[in-house]
C-alpha positions as CSV (number, residue, x, y, z in Angstrom):
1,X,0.0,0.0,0.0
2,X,1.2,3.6,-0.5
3,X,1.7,5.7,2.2
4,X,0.3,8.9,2.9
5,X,0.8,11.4,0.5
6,X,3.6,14.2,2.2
7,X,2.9,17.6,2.5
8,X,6.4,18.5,4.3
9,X,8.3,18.5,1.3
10,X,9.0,22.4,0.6
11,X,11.5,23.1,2.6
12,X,13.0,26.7,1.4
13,X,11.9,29.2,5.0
14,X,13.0,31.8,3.5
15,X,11.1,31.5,-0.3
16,X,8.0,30.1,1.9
17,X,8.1,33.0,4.1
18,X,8.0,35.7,1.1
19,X,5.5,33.3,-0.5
20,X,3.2,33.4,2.9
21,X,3.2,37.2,2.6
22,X,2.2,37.4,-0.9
23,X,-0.5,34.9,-0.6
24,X,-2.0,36.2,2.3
25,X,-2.1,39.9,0.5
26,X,-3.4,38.8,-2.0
27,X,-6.6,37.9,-0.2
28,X,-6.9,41.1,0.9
29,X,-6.4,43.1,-2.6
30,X,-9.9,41.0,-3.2
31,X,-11.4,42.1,-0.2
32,X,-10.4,45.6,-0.9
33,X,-13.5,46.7,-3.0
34,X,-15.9,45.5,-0.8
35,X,-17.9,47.0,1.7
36,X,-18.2,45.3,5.1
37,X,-21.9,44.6,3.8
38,X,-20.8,42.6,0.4
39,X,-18.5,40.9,2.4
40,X,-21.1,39.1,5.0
41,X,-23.7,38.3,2.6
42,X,-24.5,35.0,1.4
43,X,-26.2,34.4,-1.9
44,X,-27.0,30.6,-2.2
45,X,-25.5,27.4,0.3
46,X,-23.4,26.5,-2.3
47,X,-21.6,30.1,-2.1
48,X,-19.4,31.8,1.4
49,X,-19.1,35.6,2.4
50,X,-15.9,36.8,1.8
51,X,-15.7,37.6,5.3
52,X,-16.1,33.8,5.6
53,X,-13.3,33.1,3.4
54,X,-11.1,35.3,4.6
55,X,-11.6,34.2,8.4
56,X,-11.8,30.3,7.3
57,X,-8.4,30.7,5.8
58,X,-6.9,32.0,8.6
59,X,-8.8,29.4,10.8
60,X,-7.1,27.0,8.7
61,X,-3.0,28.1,10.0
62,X,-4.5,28.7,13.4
63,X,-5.8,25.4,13.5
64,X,-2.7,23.0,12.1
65,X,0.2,25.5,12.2
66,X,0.1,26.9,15.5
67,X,-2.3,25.1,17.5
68,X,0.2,22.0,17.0
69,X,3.7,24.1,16.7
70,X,3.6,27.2,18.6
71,X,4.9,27.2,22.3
72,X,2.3,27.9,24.6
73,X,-0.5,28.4,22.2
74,X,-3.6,30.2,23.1
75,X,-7.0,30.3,20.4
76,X,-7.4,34.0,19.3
77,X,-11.2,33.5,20.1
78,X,-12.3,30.1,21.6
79,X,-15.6,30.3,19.7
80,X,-13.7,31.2,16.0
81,X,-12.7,27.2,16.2
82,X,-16.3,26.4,15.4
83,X,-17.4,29.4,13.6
84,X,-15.2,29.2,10.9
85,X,-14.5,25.4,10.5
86,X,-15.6,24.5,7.0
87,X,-16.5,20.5,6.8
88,X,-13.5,19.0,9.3
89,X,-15.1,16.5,11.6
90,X,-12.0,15.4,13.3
91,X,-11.3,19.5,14.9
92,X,-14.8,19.2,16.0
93,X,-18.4,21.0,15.5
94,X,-19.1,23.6,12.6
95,X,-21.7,26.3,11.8
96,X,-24.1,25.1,9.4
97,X,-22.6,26.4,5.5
98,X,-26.2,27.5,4.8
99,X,-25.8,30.2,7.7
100,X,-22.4,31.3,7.3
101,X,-24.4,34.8,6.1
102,X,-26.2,34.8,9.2
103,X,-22.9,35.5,10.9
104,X,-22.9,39.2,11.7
105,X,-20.8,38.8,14.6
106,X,-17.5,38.7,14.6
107,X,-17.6,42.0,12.4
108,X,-16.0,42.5,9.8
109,X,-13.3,44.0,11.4
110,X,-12.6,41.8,14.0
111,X,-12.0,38.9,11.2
112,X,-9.0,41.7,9.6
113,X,-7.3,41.7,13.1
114,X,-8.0,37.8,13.5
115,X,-5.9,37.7,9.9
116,X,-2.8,40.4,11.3
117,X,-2.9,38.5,14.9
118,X,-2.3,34.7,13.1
119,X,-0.2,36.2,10.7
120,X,2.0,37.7,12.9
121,X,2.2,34.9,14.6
122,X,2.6,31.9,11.7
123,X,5.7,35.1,10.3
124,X,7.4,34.4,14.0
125,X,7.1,30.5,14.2
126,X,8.6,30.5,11.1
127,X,11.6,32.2,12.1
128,X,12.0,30.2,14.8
129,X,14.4,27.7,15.7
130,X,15.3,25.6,12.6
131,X,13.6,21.9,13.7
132,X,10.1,23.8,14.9
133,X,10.4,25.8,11.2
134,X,11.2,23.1,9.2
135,X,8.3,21.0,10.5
136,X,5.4,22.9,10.2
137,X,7.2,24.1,6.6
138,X,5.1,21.3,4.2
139,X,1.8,22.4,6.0
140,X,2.3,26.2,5.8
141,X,2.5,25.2,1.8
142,X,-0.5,23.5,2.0
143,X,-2.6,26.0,4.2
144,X,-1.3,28.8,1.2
145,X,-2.2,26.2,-1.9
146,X,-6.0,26.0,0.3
147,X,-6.0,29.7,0.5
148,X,-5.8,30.3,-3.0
149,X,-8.5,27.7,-4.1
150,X,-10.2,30.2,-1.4
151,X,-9.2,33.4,-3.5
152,X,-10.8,31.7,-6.0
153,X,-14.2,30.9,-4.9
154,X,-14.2,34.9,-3.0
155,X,-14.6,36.1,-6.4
156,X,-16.5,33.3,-7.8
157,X,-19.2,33.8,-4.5
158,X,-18.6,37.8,-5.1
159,X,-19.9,37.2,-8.9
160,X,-22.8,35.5,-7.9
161,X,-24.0,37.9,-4.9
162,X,-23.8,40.8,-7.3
163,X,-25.8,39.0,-9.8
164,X,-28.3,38.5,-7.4
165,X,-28.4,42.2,-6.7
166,X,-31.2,44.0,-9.6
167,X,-29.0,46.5,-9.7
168,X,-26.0,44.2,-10.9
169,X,-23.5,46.6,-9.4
170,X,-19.7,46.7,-10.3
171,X,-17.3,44.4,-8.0
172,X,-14.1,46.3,-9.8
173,X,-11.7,46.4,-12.0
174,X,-10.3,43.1,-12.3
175,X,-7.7,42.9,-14.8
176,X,-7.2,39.2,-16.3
177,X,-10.6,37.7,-14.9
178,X,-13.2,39.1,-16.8
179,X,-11.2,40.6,-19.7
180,X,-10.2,37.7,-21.4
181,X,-9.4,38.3,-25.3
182,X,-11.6,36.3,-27.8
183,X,-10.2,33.8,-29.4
184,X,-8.0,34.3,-32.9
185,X,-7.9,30.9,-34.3
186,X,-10.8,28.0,-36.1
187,X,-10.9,25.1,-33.6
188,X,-9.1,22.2,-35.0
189,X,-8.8,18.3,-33.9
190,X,-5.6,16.8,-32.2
191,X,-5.1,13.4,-32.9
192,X,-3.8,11.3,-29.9
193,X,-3.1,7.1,-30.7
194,X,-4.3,4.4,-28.2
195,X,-1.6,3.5,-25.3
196,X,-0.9,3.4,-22.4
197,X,-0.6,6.4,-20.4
198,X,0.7,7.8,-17.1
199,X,-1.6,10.4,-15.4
200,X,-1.0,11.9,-12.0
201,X,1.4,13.9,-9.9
202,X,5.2,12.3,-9.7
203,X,5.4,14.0,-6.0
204,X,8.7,16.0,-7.1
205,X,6.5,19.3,-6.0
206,X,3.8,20.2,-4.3
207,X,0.3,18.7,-5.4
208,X,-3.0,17.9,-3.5
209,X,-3.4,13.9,-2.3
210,X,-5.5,13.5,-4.6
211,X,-3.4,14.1,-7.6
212,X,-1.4,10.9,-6.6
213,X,-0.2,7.9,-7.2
214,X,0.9,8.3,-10.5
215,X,-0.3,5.3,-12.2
216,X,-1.1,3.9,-15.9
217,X,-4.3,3.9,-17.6
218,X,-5.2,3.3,-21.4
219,X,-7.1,5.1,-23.5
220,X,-8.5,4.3,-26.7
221,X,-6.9,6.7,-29.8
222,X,-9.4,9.9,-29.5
223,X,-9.3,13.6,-30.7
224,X,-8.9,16.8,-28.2
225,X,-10.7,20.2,-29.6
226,X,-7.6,23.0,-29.9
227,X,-9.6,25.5,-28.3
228,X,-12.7,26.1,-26.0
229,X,-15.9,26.1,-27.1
230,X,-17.1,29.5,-27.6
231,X,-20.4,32.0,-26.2
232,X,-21.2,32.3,-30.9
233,X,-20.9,28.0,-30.4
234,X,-22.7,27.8,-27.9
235,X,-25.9,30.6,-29.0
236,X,-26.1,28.3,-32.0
237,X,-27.0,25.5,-29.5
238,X,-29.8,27.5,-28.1
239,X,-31.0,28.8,-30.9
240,X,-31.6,25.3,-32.9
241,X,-33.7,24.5,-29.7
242,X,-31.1,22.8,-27.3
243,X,-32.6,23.9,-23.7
244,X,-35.8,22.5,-25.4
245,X,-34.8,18.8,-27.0
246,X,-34.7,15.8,-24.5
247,X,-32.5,13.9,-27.3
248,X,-29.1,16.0,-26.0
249,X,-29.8,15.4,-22.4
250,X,-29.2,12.9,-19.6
251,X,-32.2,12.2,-18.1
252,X,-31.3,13.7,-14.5
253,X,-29.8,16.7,-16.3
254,X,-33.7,16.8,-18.7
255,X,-35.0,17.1,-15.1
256,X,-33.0,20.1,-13.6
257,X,-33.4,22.2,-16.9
258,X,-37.3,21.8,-16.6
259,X,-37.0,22.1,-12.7
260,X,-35.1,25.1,-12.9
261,X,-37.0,26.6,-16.1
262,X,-33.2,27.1,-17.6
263,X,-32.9,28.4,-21.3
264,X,-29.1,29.7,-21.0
265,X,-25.8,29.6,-18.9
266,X,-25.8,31.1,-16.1
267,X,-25.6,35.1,-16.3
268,X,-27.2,35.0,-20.0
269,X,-30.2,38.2,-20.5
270,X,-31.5,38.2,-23.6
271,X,-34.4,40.9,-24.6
272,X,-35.3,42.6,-27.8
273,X,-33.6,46.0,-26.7
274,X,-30.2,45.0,-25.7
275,X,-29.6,41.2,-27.7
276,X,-28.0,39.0,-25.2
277,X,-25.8,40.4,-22.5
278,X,-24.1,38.7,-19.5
279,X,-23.3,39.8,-16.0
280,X,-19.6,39.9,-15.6
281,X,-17.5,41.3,-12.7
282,X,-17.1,45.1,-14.3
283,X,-21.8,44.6,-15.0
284,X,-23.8,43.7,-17.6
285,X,-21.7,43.3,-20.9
286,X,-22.3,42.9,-24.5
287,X,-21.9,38.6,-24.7
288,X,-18.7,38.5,-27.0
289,X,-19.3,35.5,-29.7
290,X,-15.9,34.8,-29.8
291,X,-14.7,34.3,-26.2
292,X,-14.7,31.3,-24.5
293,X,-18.3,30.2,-22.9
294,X,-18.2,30.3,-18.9
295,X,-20.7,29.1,-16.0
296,X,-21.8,26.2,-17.5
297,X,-23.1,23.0,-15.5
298,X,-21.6,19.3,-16.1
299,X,-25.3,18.9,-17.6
300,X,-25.2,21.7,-20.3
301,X,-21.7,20.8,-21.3
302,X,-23.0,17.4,-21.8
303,X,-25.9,18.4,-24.0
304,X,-23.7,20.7,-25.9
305,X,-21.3,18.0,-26.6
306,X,-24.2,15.9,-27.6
307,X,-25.4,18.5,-29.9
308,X,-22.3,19.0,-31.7
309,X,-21.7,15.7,-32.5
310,X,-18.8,15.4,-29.6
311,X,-18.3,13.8,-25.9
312,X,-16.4,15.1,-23.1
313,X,-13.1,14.5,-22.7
314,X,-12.1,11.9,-20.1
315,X,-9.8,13.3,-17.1
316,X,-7.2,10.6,-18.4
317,X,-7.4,11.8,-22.4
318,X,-7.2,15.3,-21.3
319,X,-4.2,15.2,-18.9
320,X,-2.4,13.1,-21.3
321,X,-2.9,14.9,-24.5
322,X,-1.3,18.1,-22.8
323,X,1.8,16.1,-21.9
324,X,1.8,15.0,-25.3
325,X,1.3,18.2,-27.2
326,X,4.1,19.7,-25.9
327,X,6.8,20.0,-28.8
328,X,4.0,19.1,-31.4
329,X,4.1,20.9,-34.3
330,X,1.3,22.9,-36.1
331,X,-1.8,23.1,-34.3
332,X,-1.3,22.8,-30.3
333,X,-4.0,22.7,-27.2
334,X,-4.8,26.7,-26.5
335,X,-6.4,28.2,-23.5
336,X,-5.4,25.2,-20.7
337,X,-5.3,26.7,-17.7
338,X,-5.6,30.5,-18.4
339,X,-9.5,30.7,-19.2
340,X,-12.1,28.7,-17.6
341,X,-12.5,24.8,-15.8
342,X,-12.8,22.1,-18.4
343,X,-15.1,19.8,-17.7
344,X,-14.4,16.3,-17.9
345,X,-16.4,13.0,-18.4
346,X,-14.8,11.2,-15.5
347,X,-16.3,10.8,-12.0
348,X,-14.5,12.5,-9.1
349,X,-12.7,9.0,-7.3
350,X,-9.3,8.1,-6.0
351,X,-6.4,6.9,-8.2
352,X,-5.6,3.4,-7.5
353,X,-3.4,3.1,-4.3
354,X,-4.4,6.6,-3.3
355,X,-4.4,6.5,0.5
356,X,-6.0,9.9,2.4
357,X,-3.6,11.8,5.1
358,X,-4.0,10.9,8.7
359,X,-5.8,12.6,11.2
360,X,-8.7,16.0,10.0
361,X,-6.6,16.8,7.1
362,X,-7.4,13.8,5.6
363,X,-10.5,14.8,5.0
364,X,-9.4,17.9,2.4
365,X,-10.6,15.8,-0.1
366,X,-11.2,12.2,-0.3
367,X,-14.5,12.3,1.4
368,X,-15.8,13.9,-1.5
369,X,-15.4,11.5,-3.8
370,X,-18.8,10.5,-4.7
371,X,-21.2,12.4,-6.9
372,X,-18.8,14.9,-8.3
373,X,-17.4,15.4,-12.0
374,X,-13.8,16.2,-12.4
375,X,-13.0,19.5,-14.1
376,X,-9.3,20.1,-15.8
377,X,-7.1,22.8,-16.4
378,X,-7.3,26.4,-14.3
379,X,-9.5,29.5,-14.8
380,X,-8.9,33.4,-15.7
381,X,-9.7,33.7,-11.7
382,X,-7.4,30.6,-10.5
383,X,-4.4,32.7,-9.1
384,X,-0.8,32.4,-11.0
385,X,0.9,29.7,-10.2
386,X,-1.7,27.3,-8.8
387,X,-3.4,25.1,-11.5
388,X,-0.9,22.3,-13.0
389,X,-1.3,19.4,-15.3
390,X,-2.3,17.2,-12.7
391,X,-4.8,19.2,-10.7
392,X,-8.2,17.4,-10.3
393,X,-10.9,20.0,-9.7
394,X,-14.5,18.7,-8.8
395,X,-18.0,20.0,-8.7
396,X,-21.7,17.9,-8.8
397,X,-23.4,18.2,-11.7
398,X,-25.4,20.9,-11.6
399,X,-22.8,23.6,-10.5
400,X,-22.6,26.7,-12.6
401,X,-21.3,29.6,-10.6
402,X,-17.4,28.7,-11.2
403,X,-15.3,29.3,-14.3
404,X,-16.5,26.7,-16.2
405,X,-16.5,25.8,-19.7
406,X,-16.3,23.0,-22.3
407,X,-13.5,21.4,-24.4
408,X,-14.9,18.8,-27.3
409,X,-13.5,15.4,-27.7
410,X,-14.4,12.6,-29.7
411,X,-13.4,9.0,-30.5
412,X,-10.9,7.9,-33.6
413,X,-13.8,6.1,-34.6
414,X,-15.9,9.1,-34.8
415,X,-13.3,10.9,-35.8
């Protein structure tokens, strides 16, 4: 059996310590345009307040940095244990996620000084003596990787609250993330032969358990669209009827469009006066036919692929066919990790011989491995330097609110 994957690998202080600061400013430069109101409201379960985030994170180095490293450690508010403990049994009892909005108390200010207080505190630990530094190193890289799937999801939720607001207010410049160039080039088909592959993370750097053990698969010989599929693609979809044919559907997927009344991704407006627009972080925008479609569930993605006479890639033909584009000539894979989630056909489970850490960090992500697709790649609001070939993101079915989009693939045979 393989043993637990090993998160105290990273062991440059000195890099980690510049990288600690960064990360955790970061955080805050989303934060920044907000008002203390945007940042405790809660738009759906399935979303956190930023003020959430933001204290959750800091929960998180309080919790397995210092409570376990720090000489004569003392919580810097008994009750923020179970306040802002997200879905870790083995620390103990949590606030239900449905009424983190409800939590107007601790204010919005006393979660900044929570932040400065652990900071300060993680900052001196770390430049401690060199056995107590070195220890807690591997976690400290951890608790930052965990903060910025955090960053993430603050201005995914932040997206969605606005949305919800009828005035669909500005959340601010935000250069990168919702100014993404449309694409240049006509999608084209990569060719990849049948084999035998290798897919997961080698552990020679940092990666999340459940990237590992790297291990073999085979696939069949299959063909990987160039680009994304685009909002023009996709508006051809709706318009030949796709929201409204069972044929392109899976049955549970039939179910939640009719449930839901859905006609559109997530954000689409469409009336007479203004054509279709969507909400984007800067307001309601002009829908750009060329630019790569985003917030769209496992289910449409599906249908669409349907539709177009297509599949979803699996998470094995898609992680593959990146390693093997590189140093291919003409046409290459665009817009991997820079744009928008990609889903996959693949069902969220473990890798053979994948074995979960010991103790509540276990529990980061192997619990969740039921019920959940498995999304490739990175999005325009995954923060620089944290998506890699190997990163298996995961959402159920019906989530929509992320960065997420679709890549075609089919089969030689279709091909």
């Amino acid at each position: 059996m393989n043993a637990p994957h090993d998160y105290h690998r990273l062991a440059d202080p000195a890099a980690l310590r510049t990288r600690f600061i960064a990360v955790r400013a970061r955080t805050m430069a989303l934060i920044a345009p907000l008002s203390a109101e945007d940042c405790g409201a809660q738009s759906m379960p399935d979303a956190s307040p930023a003020k959430w985030h933001a204290a959750h994170t800091t929960w998180f180095f309080e919790t397995f940095i210092l409570e376990p490293f720090e000489a004569g450690f003392r919580a810097h508010h008994p009750a923020f244990r179970m306040l802002f403990n997200s879905y870790y049994n083995g620390v103990g009892d949590k606030h239900e996620r449905a009424q983190r909005g409800l939590l107007t108390r601790p204010a919005h200010a006393d979660v900044l000084a929570y932040r400065a207080d652990v900071d300060a505190r993680v900052l001196a630990l770390m430049a401690s003596d060199r056995d107590t530094a070195s220890e807690c190193t591997g976690l400290i890289a951890l608790g930052l990787q965990h903060e910025q799937q955090h960053q993430e999801l603050i201005v995914t939720d932040m997206k969605h609250l606005l949305w919800m607001n009828p005035l669909k207010p500005v959340y601010g410049p935000m250069p990168g993330i919702d100014s993404v160039p449309p694409v240049q080039d006509v999608s084209q088909w990569l060719s990849f032969e049948a084999g035998i592959v290798m897919i997961g993370h080698d552990a020679d750097s940092f990666s999340f358990d459940n990237e590992a053990p790297r291990h073999r698969q085979f696939v069949e010989g299959f063909s990987l669209a160039s680009r994304l599929v685009t909002n023009g693609e996709y508006r051809a979809f709706i318009e030949d009827g796709g929201y409204a044919d069972p044929s392109f559907w899976l049955s549970e997927g039939w179910d939640w469009v009719n449930a839901h009344g859905l006609s559109q991704p997530l954000y689409w407006h469409h009336d007479s006066e203004c054509g279709w627009q969507e909400f984007t972080l800067c307001g309601m925008q002009q829908i750009e036919p060329d630019a790569a479609l985003t917030h769209v569930a496992y289910f449409e993605a599906e249908a669409y692929a349907r539709w177009a006479g297509a599949r979803l890639p699996t998470e094995a033909e898609w992680e593959s066919a990146v390693a093997g584009s590189e140093g291919r000539q003409g046409a290459v894979l665009s817009q991997l990790d820079d744009t928008c989630w990609q889903w996959t056909s693949s069902s969220y489970a473990p890798y053979p011989g994948y074995v979960p850490q010991p103790g509540a960090l276990g529990e980061y992500n192997g619990k969740f491995m039921v019920n959940q697709y498995v999304l490739r790649g990175g999005s325009r609001a995954t923060p620089a330097g944290h998506s890699r070939v190997t990163y298996r993101n995961f959402f159920p079915a019906t989530a929509r609110w992320q960065f997420s989009g679709i890549r075609l693939a089919r089969s030689s045979s279709a091909a």
